[in-house]
N, C-alpha and C positions, 0 to 999 in steps of 0.2 A: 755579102752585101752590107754595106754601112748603114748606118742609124738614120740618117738624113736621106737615102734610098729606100730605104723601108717604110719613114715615115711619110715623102712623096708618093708612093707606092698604093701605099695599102687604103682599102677602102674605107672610109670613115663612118662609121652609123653613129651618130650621137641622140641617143634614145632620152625621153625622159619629159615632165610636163616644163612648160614654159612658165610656170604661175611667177609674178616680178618677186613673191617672197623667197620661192627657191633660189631663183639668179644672184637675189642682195646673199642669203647665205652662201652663194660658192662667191662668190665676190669677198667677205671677211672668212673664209677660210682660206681664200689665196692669199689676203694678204698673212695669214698665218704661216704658211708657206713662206712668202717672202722672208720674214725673219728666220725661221729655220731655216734655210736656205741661204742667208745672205754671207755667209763666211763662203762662199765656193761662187763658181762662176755657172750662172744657170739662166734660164727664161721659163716663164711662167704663160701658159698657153689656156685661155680659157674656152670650155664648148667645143674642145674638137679634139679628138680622138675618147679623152673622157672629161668629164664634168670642169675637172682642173687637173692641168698635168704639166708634170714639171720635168726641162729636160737637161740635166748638163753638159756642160762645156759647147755649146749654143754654135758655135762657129766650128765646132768639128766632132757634131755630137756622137755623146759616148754611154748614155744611159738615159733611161724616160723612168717618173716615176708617175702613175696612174692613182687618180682618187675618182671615186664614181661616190657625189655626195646625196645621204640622203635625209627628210627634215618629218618633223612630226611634231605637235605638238606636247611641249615639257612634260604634261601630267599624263602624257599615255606610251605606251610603251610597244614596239614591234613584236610580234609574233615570230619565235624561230621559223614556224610554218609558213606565216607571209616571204620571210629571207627564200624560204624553199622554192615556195609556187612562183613568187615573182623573178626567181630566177638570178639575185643578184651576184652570185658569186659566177654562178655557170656563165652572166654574161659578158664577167670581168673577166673570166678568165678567155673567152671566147676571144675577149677583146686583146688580153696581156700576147695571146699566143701568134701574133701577127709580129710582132715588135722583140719573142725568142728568149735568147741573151741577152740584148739590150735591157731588159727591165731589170730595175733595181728594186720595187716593189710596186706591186699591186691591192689599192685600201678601200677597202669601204668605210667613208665616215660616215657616222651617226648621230645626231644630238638628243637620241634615247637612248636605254638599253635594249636589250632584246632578249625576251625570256621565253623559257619553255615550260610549263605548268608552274610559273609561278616564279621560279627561280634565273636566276639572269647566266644567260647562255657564254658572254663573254666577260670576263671578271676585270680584265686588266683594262684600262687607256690604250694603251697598245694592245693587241692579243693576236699572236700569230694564229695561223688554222693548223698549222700544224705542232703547237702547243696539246701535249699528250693531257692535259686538263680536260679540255673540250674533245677529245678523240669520238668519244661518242657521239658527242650533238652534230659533228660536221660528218659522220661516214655516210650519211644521204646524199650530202651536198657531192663529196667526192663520187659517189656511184652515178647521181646524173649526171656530170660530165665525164666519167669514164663512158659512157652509155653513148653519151653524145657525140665524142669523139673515138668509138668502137677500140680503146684499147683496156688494159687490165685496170686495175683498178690501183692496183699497186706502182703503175707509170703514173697515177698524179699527182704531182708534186706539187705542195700550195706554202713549201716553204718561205716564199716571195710576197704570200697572200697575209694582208691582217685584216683585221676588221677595228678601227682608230675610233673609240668614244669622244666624240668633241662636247665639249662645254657650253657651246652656241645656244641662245635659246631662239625661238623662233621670231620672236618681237625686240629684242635688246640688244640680237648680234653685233649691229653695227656698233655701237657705244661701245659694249663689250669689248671690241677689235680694237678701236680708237685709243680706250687706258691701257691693253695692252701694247700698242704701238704707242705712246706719251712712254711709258715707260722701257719700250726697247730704244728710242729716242735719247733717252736720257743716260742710255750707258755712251751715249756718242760724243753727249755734250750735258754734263751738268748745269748748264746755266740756261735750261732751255725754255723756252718762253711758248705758254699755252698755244697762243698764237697761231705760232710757227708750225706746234704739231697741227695744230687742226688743216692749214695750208697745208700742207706737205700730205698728211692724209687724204684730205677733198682731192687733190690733184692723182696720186695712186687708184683711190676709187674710181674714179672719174675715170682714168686708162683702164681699167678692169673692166668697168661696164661699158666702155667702147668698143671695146677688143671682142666679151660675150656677142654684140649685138651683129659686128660684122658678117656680113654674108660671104661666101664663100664658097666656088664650088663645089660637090663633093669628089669629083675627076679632078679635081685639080693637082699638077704633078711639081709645083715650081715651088721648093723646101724655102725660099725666099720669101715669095708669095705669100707661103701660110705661117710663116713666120712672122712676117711684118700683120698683115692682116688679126689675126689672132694670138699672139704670142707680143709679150715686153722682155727683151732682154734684161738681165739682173744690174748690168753695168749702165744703163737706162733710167734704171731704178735709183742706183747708187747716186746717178747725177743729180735728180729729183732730190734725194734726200739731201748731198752736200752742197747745194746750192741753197735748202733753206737752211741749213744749219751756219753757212758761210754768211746767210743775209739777214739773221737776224738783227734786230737795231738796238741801239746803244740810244740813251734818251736825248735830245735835241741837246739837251745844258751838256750833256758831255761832248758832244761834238763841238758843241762853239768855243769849249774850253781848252779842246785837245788842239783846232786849229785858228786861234784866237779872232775868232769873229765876232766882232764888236759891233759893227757895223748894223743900226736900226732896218735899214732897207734890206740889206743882204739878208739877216737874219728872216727875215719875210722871205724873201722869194726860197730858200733853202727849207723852210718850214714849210711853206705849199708843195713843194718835190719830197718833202720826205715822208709826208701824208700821203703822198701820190708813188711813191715807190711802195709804202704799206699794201696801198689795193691792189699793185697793179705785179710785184715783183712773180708772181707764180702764172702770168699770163705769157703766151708765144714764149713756153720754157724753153724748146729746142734755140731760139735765137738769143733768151739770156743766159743760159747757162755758158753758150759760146764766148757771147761778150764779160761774163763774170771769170772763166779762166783764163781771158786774153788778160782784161783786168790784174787777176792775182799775178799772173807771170811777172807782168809789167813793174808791180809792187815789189816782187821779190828782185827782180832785177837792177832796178833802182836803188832800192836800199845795200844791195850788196856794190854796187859800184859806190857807194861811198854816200848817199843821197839820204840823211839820216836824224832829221827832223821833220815830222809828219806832214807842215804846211808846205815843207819844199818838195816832200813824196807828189802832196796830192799833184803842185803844178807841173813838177814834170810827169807825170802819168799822164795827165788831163792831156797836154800837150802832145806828148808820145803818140796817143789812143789815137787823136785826131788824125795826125801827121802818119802813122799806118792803116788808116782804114780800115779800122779795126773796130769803130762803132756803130750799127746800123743805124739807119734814119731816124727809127722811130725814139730812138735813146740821145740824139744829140744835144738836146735842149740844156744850154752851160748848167745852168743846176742843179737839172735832174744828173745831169751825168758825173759834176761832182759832187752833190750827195751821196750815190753810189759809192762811187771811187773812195769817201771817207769812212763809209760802214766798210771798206773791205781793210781801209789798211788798219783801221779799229781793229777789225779781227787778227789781222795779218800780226797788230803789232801784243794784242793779248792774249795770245793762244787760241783763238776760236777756231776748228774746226774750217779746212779748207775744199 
């Protein structure tokens, strides 16, 4: 049976309190996720099957990686015994064992440690269970689900199992999340502008905590369904981010210099569309992200057919766009749309990030 039959399939219990502080924590921990993640082709699923789970190759899946997150206050710290009673490993694994082969690992995050008389039970950021360190403190953990699932004890294998110390603190995660996303940001695009990251953040967040909220059968068998509903594609994500990296803006004096606009009136209405493409460029993304690749095409296309001074770019683009149908209504306004049109060939023409 495939990964996308299994995960149709199998029955989902997503346990756990609803409080909005735990949700905003698996929210910046996914977006954690997301950058570990983003060199491969993946979708990030939140609230269902576990807290956050990541699956790849989305369109013909090939592995699920399981995180069941959990939050505490900074100055206090979990009890190995709480780990015990409350069951969190036996229910990860209860849960990993639905999905077989497919898992690539199964985590418990933490933004404590966890100690047993004192001393802390898991040493490393990462710490496997089957890290011969820990051997003792987890042979409980293994016997109640040998116990549970009636075989030896020596069939349980938790090589797949860590337990992942996160840095998150309970009150600051999000900020937290935010410098470190400005700063994976900025391996994309040196030149990047506060701005942009905070857009492009708001908007990731914002899909994270849509996605958590959606309701959702638990019989539900349509891998599409719970895809779309609960789950962002990574190449989704990618467009999010290359779209503000693509539209960030260049200051108004460089554009009237680069397409010599002299012009007192022009000058005004191009400065109310460019203020107005500021508030508005991360709105109805799925219809600008469309209109901003038809855009670059058109830039690249142009300039390589021979078209090779920037104010002759914009008017045959501007022209082009119109003439294929290729800008929606709400974009057609002449200055808003060549505003746009001169931040992209701006980037097109200085290396910015497409």
């Amino acid at each position: 049976m495939s990964l996308v039959n299994v995960i149709s399939d199998a029955h989902k219990e997503i346990a756990g309190s609803r409080t909005k502080n735990r949700l905003t924590v698996q929210i910046s921990y996914a977006i954690q996720l997301i950058m570990d993640f983003y060199s491969v082709d993946f979708l990030v699923m939140m609230d269902y099957i576990e807290d956050v789970s990541i699956i790849c190759n989305p369109s013909d899946p090939s592995e699920i990686h399981l995180y069941q997150v959990k939050t505490k206050s900074s100055d206090k710290q979990y009890q190995l015994s709480t780990v015990i009673s409350e069951k969190w490993y036996q229910k990860l694994y209860d849960n990993a064992q639905k999905y077989a082969d497919f898992v690539g690992s199964a985590s418990v995050v933490c933004n404590t440690d966890v100690v047993k008389t004192g001393k802390n039970v898991f040493p490393n950021a990462k710490t496997s269970l089957e890290d011969k360190a820990i051997e003792a403190n987890i042979v409980k953990i293994k016997e109640l689900i040998a116990t549970d699932h009636e075989i030896d004890i020596g069939e349980v294998d938790l090589s797949k199992y860590f337990f992942l110390r996160s840095t998150l603190s309970t009150k600051g995660h999000k900020e937290e999340v935010e410098h470190q996303f400005e700063d994976f940001l900025l391996m994309q695009d040196s030149d990047l502008q506060v701005a942009t990251v905070k857009s492009i953040y708001k908007l990731i967040y914002n899909e994270l905590d849509k996605k958590f909220n959606n309701e959702i059968n638990e019989d539900c068998t349509d891998a599409k369904e719970i895809f779309d509903k609960k789950g962002i594609d990574g190449q989704e994500i990618k467009d999010m981010i290359s779209c503000g990296l693509a539209i960030q803006i260049p200051s108004l004096d460089k554009l009237f210099s680069d397409y010599n606009i002299t012009s007192v009136l022009e000058r005004k209405h191009y400065s109310s569309f460019y203020r107005q493409i500021k508030m508005d460029m991360y709105s109805n993304m799925a219809v600008f992200v469309e209109l901003r690749k038809n855009l670059q095409n058109l830039i690249y296309l142009t300039n390589t057919e021979g078209v090779d001074d920037m104010p002759s770019i914009l008017s045959t683009v501007y022209k082009k766009a119109l003439e294929n149908h290729l800008v929606p209504d709400v974009y057609q306004e002449e200055y808003y749309l060549k505003t746009l049109i001169m931040i992209l060939i701006h980037r097109y023409c200085y290396g910015g990030k497409s």
